[in-house]
C-alpha positions as CSV (number, residue, x, y, z in Angstrom):
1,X,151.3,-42.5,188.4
2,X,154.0,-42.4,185.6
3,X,155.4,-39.1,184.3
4,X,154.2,-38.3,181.0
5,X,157.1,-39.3,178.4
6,X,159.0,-36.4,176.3
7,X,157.2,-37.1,173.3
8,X,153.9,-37.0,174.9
9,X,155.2,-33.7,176.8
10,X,156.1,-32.2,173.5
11,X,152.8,-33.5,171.7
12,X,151.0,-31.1,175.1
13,X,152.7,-28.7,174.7
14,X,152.8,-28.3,170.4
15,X,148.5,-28.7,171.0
16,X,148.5,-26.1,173.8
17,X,150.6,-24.0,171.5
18,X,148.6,-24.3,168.5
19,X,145.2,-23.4,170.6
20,X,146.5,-20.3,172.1
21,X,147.4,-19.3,168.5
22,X,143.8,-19.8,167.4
23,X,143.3,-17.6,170.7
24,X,144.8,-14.7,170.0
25,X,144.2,-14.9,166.0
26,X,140.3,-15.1,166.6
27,X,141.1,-12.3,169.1
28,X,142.5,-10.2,166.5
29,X,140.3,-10.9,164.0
30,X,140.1,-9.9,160.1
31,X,139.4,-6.1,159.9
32,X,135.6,-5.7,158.8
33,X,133.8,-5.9,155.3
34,X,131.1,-3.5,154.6
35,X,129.2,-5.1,151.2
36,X,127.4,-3.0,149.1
37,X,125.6,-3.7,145.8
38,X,125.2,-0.6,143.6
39,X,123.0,-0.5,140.0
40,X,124.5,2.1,137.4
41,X,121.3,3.5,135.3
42,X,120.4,6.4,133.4
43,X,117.6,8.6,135.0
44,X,116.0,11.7,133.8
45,X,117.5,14.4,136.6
46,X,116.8,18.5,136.6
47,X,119.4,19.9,138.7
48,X,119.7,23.2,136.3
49,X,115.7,23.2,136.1
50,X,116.5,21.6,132.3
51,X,115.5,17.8,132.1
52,X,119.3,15.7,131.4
53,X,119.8,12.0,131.0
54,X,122.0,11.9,134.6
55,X,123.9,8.5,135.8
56,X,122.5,7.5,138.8
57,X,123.5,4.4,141.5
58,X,120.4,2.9,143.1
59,X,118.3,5.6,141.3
60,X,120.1,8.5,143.7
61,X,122.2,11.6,142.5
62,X,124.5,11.8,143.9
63,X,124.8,8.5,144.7
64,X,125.4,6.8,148.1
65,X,128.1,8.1,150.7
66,X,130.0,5.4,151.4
67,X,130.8,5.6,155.8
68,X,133.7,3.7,156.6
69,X,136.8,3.1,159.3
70,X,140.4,3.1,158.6
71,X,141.5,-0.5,157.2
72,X,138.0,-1.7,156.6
73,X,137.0,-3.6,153.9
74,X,134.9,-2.5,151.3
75,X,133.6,-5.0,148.8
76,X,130.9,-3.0,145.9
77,X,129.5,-5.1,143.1
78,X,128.7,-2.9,140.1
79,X,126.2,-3.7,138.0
80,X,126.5,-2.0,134.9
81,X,122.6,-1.1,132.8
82,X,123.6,1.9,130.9
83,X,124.1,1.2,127.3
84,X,127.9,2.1,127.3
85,X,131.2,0.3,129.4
86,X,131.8,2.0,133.0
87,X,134.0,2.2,135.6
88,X,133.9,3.7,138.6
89,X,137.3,5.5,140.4
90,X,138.4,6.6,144.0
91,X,139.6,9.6,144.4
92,X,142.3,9.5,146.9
93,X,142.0,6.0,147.9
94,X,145.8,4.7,147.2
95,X,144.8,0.9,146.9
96,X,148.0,-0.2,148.5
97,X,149.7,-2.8,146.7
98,X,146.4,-3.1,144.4
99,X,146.4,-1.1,141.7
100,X,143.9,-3.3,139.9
101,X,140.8,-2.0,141.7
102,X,142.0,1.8,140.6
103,X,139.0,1.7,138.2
104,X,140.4,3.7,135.6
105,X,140.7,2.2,131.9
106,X,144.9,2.4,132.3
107,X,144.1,-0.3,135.3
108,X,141.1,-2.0,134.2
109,X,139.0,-3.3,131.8
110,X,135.3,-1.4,131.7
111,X,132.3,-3.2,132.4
112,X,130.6,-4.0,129.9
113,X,126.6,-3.1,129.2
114,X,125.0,-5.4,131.1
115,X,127.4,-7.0,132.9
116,X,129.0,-6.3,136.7
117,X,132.3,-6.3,138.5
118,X,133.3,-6.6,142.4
119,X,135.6,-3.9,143.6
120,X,137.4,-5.6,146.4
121,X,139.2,-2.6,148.5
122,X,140.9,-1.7,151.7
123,X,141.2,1.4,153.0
124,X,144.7,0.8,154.4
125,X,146.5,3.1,156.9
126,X,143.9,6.0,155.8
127,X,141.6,8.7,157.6
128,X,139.6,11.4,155.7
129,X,137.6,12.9,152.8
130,X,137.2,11.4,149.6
131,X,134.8,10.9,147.0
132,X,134.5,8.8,144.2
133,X,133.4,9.1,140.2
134,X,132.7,7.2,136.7
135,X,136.4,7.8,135.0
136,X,135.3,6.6,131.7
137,X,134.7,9.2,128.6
138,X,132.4,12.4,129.7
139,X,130.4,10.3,132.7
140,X,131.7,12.5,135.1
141,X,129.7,15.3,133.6
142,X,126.5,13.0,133.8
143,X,126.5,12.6,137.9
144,X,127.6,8.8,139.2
145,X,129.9,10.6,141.8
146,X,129.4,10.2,145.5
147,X,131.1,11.1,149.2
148,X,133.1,8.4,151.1
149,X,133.9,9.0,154.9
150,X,137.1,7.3,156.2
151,X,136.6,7.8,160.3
152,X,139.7,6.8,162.7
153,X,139.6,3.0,164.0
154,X,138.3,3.8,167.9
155,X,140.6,4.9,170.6
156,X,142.4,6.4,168.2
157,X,142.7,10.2,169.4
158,X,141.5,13.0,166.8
159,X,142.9,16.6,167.6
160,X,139.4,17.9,168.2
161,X,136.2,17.1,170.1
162,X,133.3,14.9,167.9
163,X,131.6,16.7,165.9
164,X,127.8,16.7,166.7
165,X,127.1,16.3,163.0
166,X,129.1,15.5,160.0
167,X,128.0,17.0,156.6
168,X,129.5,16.3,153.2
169,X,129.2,19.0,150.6
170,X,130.1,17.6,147.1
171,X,130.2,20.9,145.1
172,X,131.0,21.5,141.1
173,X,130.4,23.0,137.6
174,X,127.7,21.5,135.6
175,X,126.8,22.1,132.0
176,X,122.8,21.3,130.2
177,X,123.9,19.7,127.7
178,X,124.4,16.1,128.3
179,X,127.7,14.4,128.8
180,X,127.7,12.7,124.9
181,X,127.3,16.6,123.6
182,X,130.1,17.5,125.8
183,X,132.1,14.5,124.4
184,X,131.2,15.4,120.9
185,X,132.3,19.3,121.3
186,X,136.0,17.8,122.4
187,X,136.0,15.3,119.6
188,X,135.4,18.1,117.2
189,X,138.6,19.3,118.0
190,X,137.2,22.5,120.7
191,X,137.3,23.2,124.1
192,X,134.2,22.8,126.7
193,X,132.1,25.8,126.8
194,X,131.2,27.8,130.1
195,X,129.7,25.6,132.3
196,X,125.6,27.0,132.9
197,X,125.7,26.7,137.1
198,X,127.2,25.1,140.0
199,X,125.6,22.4,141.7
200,X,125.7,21.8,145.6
201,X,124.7,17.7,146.4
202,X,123.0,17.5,142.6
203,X,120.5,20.6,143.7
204,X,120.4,24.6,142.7
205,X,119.8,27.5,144.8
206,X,118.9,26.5,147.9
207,X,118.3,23.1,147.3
208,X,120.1,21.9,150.8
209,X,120.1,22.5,154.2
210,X,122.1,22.0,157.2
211,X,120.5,21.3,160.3
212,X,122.6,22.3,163.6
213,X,121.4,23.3,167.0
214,X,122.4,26.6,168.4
215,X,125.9,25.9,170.6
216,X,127.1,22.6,169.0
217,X,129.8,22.4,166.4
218,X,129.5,20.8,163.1
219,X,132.1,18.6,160.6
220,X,131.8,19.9,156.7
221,X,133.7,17.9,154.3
222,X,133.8,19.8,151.0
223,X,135.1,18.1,147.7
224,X,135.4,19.5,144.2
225,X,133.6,17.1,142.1
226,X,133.2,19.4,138.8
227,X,134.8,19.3,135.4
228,X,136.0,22.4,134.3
229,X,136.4,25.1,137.5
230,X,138.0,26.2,141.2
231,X,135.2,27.1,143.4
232,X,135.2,28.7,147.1
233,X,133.2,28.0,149.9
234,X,131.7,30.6,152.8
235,X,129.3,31.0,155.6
236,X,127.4,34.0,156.5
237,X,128.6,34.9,159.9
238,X,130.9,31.8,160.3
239,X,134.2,30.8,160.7
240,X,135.5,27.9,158.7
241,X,138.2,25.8,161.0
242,X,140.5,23.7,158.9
243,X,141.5,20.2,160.4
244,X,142.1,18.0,158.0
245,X,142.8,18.2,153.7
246,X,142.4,14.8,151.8
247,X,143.4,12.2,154.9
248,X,145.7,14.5,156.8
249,X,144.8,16.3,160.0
250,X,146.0,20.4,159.8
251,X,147.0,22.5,162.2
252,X,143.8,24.0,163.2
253,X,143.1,27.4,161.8
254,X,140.1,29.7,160.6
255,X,139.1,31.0,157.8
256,X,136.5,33.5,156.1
257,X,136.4,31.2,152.9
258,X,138.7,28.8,151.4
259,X,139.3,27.8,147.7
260,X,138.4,24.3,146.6
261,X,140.2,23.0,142.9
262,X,139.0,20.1,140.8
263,X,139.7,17.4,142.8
264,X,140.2,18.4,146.1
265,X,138.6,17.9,149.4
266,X,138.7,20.1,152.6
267,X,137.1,19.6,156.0
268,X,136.1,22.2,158.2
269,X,134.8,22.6,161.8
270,X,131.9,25.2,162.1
271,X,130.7,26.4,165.4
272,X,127.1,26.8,165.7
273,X,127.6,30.5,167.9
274,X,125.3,33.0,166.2
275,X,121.7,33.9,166.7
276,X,119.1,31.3,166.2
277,X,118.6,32.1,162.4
278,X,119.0,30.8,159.2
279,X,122.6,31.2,157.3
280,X,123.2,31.3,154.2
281,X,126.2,28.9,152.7
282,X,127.9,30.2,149.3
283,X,129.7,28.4,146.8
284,X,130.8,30.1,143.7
285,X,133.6,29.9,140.6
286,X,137.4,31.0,140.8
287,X,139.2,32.8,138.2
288,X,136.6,32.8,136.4
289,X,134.2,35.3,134.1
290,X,131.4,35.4,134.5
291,X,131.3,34.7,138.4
292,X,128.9,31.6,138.7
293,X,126.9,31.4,142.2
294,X,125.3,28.8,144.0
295,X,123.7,28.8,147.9
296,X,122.7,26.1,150.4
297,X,121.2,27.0,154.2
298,X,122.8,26.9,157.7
299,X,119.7,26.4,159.8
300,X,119.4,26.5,163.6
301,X,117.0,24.3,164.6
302,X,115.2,26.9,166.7
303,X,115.4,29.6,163.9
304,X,111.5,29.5,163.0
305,X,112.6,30.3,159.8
306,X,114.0,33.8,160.3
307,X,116.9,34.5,158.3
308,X,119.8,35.9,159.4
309,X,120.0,40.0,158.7
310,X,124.0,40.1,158.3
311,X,125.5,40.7,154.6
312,X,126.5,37.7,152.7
313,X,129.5,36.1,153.1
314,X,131.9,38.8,150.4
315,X,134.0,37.1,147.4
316,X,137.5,36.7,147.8
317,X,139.6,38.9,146.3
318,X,140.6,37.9,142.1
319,X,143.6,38.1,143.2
320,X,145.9,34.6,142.2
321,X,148.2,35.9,145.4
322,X,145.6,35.6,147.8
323,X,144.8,32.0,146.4
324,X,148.6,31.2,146.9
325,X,148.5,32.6,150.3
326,X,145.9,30.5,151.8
327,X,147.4,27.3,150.2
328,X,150.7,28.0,151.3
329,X,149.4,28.3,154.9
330,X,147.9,25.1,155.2
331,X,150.5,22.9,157.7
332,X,150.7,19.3,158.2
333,X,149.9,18.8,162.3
334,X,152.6,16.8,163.1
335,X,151.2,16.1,167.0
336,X,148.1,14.4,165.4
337,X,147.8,10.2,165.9
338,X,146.7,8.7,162.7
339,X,147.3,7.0,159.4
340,X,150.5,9.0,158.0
341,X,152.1,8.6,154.1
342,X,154.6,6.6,156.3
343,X,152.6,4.9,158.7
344,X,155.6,2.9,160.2
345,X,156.7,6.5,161.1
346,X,160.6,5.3,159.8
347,X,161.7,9.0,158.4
348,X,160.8,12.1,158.2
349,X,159.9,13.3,154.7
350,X,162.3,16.6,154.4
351,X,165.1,14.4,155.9
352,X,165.5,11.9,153.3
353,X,167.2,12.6,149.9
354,X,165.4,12.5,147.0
355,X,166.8,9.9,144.0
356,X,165.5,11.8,140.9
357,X,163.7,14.8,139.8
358,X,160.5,15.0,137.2
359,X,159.3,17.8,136.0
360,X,156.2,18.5,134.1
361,X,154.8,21.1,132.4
362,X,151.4,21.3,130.9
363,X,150.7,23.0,127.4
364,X,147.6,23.3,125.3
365,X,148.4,21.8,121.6
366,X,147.0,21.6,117.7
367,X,147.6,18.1,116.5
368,X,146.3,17.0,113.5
369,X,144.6,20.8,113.0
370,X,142.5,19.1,116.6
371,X,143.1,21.1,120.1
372,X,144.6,18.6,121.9
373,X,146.7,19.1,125.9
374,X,149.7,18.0,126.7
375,X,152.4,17.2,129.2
376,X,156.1,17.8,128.2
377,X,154.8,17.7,124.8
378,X,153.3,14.3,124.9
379,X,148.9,14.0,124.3
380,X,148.2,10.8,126.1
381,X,146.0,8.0,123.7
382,X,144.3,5.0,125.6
383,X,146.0,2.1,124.1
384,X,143.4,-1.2,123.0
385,X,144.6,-2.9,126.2
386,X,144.7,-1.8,130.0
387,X,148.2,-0.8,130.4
388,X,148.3,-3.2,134.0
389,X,146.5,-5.9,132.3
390,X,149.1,-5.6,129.4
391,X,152.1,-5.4,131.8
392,X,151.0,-8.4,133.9
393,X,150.6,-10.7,130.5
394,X,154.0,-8.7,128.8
395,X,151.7,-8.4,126.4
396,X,154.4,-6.2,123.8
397,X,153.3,-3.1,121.6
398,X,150.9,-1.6,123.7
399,X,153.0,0.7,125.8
400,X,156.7,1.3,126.3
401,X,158.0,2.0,129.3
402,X,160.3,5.7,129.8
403,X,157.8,7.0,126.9
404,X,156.9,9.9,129.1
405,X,159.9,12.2,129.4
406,X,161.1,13.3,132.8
407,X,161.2,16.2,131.9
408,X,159.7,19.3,129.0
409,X,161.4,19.2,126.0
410,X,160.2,22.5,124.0
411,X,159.7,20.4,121.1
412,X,156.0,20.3,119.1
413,X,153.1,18.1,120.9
414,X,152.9,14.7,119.9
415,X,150.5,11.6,120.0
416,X,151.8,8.6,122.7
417,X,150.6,6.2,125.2
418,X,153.0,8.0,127.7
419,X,154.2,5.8,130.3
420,X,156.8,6.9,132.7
421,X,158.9,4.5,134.9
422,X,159.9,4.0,138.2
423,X,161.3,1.9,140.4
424,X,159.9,1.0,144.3
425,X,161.3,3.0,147.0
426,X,162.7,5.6,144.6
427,X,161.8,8.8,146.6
428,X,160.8,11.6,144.0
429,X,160.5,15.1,143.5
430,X,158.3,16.3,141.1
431,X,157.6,20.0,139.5
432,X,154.9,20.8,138.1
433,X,155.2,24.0,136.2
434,X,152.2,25.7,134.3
435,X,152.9,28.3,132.0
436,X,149.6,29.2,130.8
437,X,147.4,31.7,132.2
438,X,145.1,29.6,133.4
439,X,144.6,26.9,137.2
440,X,145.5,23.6,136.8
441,X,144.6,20.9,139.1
442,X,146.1,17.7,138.9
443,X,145.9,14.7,140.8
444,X,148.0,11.0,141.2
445,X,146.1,7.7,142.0
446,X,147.8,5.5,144.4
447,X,149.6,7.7,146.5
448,X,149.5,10.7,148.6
449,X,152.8,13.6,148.6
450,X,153.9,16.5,150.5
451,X,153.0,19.7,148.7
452,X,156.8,21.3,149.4
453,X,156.9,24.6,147.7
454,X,154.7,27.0,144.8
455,X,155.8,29.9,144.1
456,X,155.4,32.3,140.9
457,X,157.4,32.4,138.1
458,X,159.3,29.7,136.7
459,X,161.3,26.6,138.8
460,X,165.1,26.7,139.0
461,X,167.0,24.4,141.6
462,X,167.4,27.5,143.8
463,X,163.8,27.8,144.6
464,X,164.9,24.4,146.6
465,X,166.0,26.5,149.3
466,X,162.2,28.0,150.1
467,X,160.8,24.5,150.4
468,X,158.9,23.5,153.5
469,X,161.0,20.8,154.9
470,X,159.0,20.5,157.9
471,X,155.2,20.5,158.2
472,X,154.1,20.8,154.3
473,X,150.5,19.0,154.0
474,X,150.6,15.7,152.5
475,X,147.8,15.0,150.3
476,X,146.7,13.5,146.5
477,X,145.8,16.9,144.7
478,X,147.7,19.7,144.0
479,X,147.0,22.8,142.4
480,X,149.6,25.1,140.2
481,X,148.9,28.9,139.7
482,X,149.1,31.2,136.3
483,X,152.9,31.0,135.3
484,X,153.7,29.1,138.3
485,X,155.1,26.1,140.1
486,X,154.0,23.8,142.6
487,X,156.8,21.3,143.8
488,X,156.1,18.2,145.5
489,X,157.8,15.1,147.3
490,X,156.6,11.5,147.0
491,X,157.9,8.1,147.9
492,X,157.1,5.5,145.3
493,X,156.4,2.6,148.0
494,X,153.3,1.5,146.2
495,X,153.9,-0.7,143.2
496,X,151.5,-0.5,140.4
497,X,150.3,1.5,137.3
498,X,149.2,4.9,138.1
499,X,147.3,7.5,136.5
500,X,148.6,11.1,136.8
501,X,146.3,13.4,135.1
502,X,144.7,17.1,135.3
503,X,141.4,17.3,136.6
504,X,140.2,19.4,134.0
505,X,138.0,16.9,132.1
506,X,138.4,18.4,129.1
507,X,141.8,18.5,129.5
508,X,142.4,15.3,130.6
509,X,139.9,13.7,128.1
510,X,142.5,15.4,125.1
511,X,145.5,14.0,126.8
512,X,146.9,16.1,129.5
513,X,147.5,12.7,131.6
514,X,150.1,9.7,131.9
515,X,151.0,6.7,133.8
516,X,153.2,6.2,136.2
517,X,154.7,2.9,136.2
518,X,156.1,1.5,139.8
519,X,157.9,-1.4,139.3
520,X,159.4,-3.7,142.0
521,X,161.9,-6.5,140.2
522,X,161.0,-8.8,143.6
523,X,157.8,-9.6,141.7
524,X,156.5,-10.4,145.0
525,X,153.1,-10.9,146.8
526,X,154.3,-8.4,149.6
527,X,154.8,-5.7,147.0
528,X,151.7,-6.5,145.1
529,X,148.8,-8.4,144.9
530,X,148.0,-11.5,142.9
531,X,145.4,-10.2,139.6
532,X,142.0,-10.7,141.1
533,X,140.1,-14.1,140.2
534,X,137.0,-11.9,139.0
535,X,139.6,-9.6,136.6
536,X,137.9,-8.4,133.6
537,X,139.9,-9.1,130.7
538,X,140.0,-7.3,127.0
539,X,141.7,-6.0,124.1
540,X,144.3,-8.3,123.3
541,X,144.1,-9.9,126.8
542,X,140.9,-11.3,125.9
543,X,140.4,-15.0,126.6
544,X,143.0,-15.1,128.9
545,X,142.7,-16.5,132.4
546,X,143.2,-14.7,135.6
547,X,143.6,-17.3,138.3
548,X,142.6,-21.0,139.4
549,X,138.8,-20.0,141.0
């Protein structure tokens, strides 16, 4: 029998080749899709006992939870039936290299009444709490907000034991009068009034409970989804373990109650250890007058219904040091395996210098005899065109780059389509510095940052020297204090248009917001993704095509 020839050998060996190939990429496999088909309507909802026009998705308020793994898939296809454009936002979901499914009307076009659009997403390199919420005009004050769940991928080891259940608590303000009256009051040129109540899951007093058997411990994610005010959460006769704050894990420690901003999102470990009764849960305002109260039950399973003789859970102190105290305390839990800002692991974050320095201070303005708010003096205005749709066209004169000042200039509040720029890879510090006697909250899409330093009084570069350069929590929401600073670090690895903005509504509706434009001159597919085929187009990109289908 003849030997095979070379060429046959090298044919053999280039088929073998290519079929273990195929091998191991069927054995790897795609990471998994999880579809889901939502329908945005207005339903009549009572969740003050006063009937509202309330958005709902699939006729639920709050709407689904969305459950998913880290680096799955999610694919949602929005149908659109209320009379007005939508979009719906992620909070805390960085949309790595794909800033075009940020559903906010910087990045995208609104869907139109009537018509639908198909967020593509991953949830790349993340773990965590999250929620999501309509971004467009006053809808957040009309419901369409929901929970999303982002468990480890298996084998991946979590620095406690599974829970035995895992609740999500989507607290907030909420006002009777309907989200168009609220608009209206801020297009008058005045400030939101008092919000009426806080709602717990869409539902008053005692509208929830939380079902736990007597000896097993429980996961509570909380998140802040109102418009307007801080709240804290307590149990009666609980402790509260912290382990993990907007996709990081902590290190693990109790407390009586913690404070929740606008925006932000806590989890919690609570150990089912006290007689078989019924607890109650408390959520209620911060820094604020009057002192706005809502309740949900803790109940055993074997608790017959008795309820639990102890005193309610006390408010915290008013005290803004107390506030600072516990967020100060928080720590990064740097043992923990999991998605990290720097997943490749490649530096430490206090170990790297940082290339420039932003600061930002908010301010509350009269333009035009209007109340308008501001950051270093500029009151964001939505241009006619999606700022990412206009950058990818170079569509000219509807934003200029470097139009957001780095830093606060004293001068008189002004009207701008305020866009800072950046550059990939730049690694950043940024100040925020509130001098008004008031919370704020603020929040940047696309990215998560190490909360380094708040302190009162104002910033100087000496208050450098207290920063936590080792274990300071990363995370995507921040919170500055009465005539105070909160300092953080961020690494601008995610190119795209961003939206930085307070998450006080009102605020943010009158133009205490910007974008932040991270720009890579590689113009390459590894930095950022191609414009999706199904891009909605408007303003002066209308008529334009996206790609070949």
């Amino acid at each position: 029998m003849e030997a095979p020839s070379s060429s046959m050998s090298s044919t053999i060996f280039v088929l073998l080749f290519l079929f273990a190939s195929s091998l191991l990429l069927a054995a790897r496999g795609e990471d998994p899709y999880r579809f889901y088909t939502w329908n945005i309507t207005f339903g009549d909802i009572y969740p003050l006992g006063v009937k509202q026009e309330g958005i709902l998705i699939n006729g639920q308020f709050p709407g689904p939870q969305i459950d998913a793994v880290t680096n799955d898939n999610i694919v949602i296809n929005v149908f659109n039936n209320l009379p007005a454009p939508f979009l719906l936002s992620w909070q805390g979901i960085q949309q790595r290299r794909s800033s075009w499914q940020d559903g906010v009307y910087g990045t995208n076009c609104p869907i139109p009444p009537g018509g639908n659009f198909t967020y593509n997403m991953q949830f790349k390199d993340q773990i965590g709490s999250y929620y999501y919420f309509p971004s467009l005009e006053l809808h957040k004050a009309a419901g369409g907000y929901g929970g999303i769940r982002v468990l480890s991928r298996p084998r991946i080891p979590v620095p406690f034991d599974p829970p035995a259940g895992d609740f999500t608590i989507l607290a907030g303000d909420w006002f009777k009068l309907n989200h168009t009256d609220l608009k209206g009051i801020l297009d008058s040129g005045n400030d939101l009034p008092f919000p009426d109540g806080l709602l717990i899951n869409g539902q008053g007093w005692n509208g929830n409970k939380f079902t736990v058997d007597q000896g097993k411990t429980y996961r509570f994610r909380v998140s802040n989804v109102g418009i307007s005010t801080s709240v804290n959460i307590r149990i009666q006769g609980h402790s509260l373990l912290l382990v993990e704050v907007e996709g990081s894990h902590t290190m693990q420690s109790n407390y009586s109650s913690l404070d929740v901003h606008l925006g932000q999102s806590y989890s919690f470990l609570v150990k089912a250890d006290q007689a078989p009764q019924d607890y109650t849960i408390v959520v209620s305002t911060r820094f604020a007058n009057p002192v706005l109260t809502n309740t949900a039950v803790l109940q055993y399973s074997n608790s017959n219904g008795a309820r639990a003789a102890l005193p309610p859970p006390p408010e915290p102190t008013v005290e803004v040091d107390w506030s600072m105290n516990q967020a100060k305390s928080i720590r990064w839990n740097l043992t923990a395996s999991g998605p990290r800002p720097n997943p490749q692991g490649s530096y430490h974050y206090g170990l790297v210098n940082t290339t420039r320095t932003m600061r930002l201070a908010n301010s509350r303005a009269n333009i035009n005899g209007k109340l308008r708010y501001a950051v270093n003096s500029v009151s964001f205005i939505p241009a006619d065109t999606p700022l990412k749709v206009a950058d990818f066209y170079n569509i000219q004169g509807v934003f200029t780059p470097g139009s957001m000042p780095d830093n606060p200039t004293g001068g008189a509040a002004y009207l701008q389509t305020a866009v800072m720029a950046s550059n990939m890879r730049d690694y950043v510090e940024v100040v925020f510095e509130n001098a008004e006697n008031s919370v704020q909250s603020w929040h940047i899409d696309g990215y998560a940052f190490w909360v380094v330093g708040m302190e009162g009084g104002p910033w100087t570069p000496a208050s450098r020297q207290a920063y936590n350069l080792r274990d300071a929590i990363a995370r995507y929401t921040l919170q500055v204090y009465p005539g105070s600073w909160t300092a953080i670090y961020m690494p601008l690895d995610n190119v795209g248009m961003w939206n930085v903005r307070s998450e006080s509504w009102g605020r943010q509706y009158l133009g205490q917001q910007f974008y932040l434009r991270v720009y890579s001159p590689a113009n390459s597919w590894r930095d950022e993704n191609p414009i999706p085929k199904n891009a909605l187009l408007c303003g002066r990109a209308s008529g334009r095509r996206t790609r070949p289908l």
